[in-house]
C-alpha positions as CSV (number, residue, x, y, z in Angstrom):
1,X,39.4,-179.3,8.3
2,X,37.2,-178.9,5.6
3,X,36.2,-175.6,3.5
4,X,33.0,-173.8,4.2
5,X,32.2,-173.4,0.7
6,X,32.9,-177.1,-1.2
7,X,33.3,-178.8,1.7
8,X,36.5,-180.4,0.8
9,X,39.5,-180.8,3.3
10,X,41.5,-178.1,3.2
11,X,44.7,-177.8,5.9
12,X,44.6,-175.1,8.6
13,X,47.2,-173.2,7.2
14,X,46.0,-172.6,3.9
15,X,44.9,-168.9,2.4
16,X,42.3,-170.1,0.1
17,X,41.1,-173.3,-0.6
18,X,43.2,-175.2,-3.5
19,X,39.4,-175.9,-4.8
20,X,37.4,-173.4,-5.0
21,X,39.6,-170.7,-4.2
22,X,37.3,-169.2,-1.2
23,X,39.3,-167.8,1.8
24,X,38.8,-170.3,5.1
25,X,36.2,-168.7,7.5
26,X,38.5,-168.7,10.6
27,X,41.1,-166.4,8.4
28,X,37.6,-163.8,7.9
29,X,37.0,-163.5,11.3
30,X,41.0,-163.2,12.6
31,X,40.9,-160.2,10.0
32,X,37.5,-159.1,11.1
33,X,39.1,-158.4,14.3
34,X,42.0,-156.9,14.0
35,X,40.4,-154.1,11.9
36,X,38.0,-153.9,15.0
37,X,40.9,-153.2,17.0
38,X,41.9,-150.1,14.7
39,X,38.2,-148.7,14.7
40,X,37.7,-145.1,15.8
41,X,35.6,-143.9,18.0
42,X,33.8,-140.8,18.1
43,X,36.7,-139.0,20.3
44,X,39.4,-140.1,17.9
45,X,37.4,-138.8,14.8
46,X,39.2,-136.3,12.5
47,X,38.7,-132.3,13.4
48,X,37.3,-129.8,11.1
49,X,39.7,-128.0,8.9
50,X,41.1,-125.1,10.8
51,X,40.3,-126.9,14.4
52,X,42.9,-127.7,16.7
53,X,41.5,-130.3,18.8
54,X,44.5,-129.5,21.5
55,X,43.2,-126.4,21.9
56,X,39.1,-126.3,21.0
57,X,38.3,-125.8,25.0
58,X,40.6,-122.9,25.2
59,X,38.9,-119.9,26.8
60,X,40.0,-116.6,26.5
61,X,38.8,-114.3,29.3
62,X,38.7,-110.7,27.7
63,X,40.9,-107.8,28.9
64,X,39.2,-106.5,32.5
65,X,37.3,-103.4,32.4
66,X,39.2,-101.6,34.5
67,X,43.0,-101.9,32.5
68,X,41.0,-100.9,29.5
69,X,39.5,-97.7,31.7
70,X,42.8,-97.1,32.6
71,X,44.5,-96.7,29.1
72,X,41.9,-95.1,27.9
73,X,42.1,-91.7,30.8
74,X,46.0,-92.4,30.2
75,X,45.9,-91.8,26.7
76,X,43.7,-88.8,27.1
77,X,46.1,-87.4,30.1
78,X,48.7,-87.5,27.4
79,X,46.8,-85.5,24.8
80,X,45.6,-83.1,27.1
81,X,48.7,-82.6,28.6
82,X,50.8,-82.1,25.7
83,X,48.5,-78.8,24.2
84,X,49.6,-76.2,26.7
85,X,47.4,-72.3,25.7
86,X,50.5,-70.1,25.5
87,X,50.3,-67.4,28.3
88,X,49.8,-63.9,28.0
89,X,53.4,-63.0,28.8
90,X,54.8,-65.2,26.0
91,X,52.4,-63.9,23.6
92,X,53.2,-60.4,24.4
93,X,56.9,-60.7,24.5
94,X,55.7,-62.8,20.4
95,X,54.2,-60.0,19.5
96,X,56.7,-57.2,20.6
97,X,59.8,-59.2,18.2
98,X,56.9,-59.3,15.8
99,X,56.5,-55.4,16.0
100,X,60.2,-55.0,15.8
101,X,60.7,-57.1,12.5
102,X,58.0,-54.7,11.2
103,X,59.2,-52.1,12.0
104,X,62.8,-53.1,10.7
105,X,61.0,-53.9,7.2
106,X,59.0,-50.5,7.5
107,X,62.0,-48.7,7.9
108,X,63.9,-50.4,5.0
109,X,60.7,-49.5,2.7
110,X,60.1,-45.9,3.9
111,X,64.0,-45.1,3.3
112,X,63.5,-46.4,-0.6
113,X,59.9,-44.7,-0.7
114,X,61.6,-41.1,0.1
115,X,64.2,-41.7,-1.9
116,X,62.2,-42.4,-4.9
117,X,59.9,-39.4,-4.7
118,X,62.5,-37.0,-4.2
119,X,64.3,-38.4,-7.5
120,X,60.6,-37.9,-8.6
121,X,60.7,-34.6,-7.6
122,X,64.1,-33.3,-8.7
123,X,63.1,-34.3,-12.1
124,X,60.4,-32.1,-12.2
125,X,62.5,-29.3,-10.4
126,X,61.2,-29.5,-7.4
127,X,62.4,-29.8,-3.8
128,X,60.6,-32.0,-0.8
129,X,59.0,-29.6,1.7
130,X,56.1,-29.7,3.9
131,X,53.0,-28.6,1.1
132,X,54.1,-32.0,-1.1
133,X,54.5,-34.6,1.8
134,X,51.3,-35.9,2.0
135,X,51.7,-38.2,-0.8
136,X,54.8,-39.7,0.8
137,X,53.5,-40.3,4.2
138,X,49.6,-41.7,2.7
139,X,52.0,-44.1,0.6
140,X,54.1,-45.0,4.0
141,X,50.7,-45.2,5.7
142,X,48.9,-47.4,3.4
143,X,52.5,-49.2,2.5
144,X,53.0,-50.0,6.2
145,X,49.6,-51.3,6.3
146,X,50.0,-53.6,3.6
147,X,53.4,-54.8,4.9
148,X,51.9,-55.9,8.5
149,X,49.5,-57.7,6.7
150,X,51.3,-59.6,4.2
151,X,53.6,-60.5,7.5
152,X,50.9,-61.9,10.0
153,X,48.7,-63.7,6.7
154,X,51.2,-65.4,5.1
155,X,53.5,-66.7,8.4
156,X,50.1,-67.5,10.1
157,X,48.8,-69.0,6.6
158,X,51.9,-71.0,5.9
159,X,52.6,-72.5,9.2
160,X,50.8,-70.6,12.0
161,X,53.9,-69.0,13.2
162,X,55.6,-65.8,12.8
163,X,58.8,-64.9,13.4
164,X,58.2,-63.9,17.1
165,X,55.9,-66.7,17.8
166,X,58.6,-69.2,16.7
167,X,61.4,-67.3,18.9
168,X,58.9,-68.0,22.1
169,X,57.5,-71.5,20.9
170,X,54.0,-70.7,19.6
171,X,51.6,-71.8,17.1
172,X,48.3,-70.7,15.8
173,X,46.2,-73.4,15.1
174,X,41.9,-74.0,14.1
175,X,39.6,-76.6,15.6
176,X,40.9,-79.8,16.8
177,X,44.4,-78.5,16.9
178,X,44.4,-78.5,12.5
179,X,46.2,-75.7,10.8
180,X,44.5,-72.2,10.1
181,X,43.8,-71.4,6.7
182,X,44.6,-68.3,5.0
183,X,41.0,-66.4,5.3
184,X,41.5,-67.6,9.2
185,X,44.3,-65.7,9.2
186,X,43.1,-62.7,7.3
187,X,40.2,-61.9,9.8
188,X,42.4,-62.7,12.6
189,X,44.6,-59.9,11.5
190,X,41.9,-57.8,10.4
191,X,40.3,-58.1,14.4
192,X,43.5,-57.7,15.4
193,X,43.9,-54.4,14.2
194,X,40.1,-53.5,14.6
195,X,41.1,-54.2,18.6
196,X,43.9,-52.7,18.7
197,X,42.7,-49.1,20.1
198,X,41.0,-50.7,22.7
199,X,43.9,-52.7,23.8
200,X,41.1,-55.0,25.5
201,X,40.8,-57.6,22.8
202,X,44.3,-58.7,23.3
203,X,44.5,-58.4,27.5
204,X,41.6,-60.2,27.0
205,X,43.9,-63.3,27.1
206,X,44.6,-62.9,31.2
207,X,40.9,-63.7,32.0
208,X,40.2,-66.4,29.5
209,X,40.3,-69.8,30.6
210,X,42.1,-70.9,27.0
211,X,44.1,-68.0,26.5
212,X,42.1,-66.4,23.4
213,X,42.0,-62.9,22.6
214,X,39.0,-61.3,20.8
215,X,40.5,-61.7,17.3
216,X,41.1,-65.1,18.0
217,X,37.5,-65.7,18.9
218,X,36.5,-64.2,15.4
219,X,38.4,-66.2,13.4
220,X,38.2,-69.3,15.0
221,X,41.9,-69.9,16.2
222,X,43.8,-70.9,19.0
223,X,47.4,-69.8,20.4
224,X,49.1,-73.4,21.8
225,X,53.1,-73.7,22.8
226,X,54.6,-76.3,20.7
């Protein structure tokens, strides 16, 4: 056979011819097509960074309506169902301990008050009688006062219950079930004792559907069991 390019016989085995050093044209196409047979076509084509070409025609059908419905009024069973209004009964048995412990810490004070003015007295040579009582029972009055409140403002303050309330499993508590502050629960215990002659403000708990008295309307609170 004879080269393509000088035209001088070449054999049919040779690479290039010994001549002119040009590869035989039967060797160009034999290479021509077996890179033909490795060509890609546009299915075997590289994917995109990030694609998955496995997994491209996934479809992911979203979460039905109704399961979604249904977690949903589950969820808000739960809440709803675990902030229980405490009763009448449990607030009034609350607030009877409460009285008690007052009147435990009254009694402690108005023992030390009457023995300090009648040392006060004796020094001055004088004796307790009727005519020089009113000072001591004012300063009981105004003492016992002061005591109550300093009880039912700080507990309720601190942690929304007082000693009673946390016997029978009760909290107060503000808006959205947050903690009361401190001026919450100074006008709660103010209209407490504004309504307390009337007695109303606190039965007023048997007829209202979330169990609030009057002073808890004023101050904005709520009585839950916890």
């Amino acid at each position: 056979m004879q080269c393509q390019n000088c035209e001088r016989p070449i054999e049919p085995f040779d690479e290039r011819c010994p001549h002119c050093g040009a590869k035989p044209l039967h060797l160009r196409s034999a290479r021509e097509r077996r890179l033909g047979e490795f060509a890609q076509t546009i299915e075997e084509q590289p994917f995109e960074v990030g694609g998955d070409p496995q997994t491209n025609d996934w479809v992911f059908s979203p979460e039905p309506q109704e399961t979604q419905n249904a977690a949903i009024d589950e969820l808000n069973d739960m809440r709803s169902g675990a902030v229980r209004p405490g009763g009448f009964w449990r607030r009034a048995w609350a607030l009877i301990i409460d009285l008690i412990v007052i009147g435990a810490l009254v009694s402690v004070m108005a023992f030390l008050c009457y023995l300090g003015y009648r040392v006060g007295l004796s020094a001055h040579g004088r004796s307790l009688s009727l005519e020089n009582t009113a000072p001591l029972l004012v300063l009981l009055s105004w003492g016992g006062f002061g005591l109550a409140t300093a009880y039912f403002v700080l507990f309720h303050g601190m942690d929304g219950m007082t000693i009673g309330k946390w016997l029978l499993g009760l909290k107060v508590v503000g808006s959205e079930q947050g903690a009361i502050t401190y001026r919450q629960a100074f006008w709660r215990w103010l209209a407490a004792a504004g309504f307390a002659p009337l007695a109303l403000g606190f039965l007023w708990v048997l007829w209202s559907r979330e169990k609030r008295a009057w002073h808890d309307y004023v101050a904005g609170t709520w009585v839950v069991r916890v």
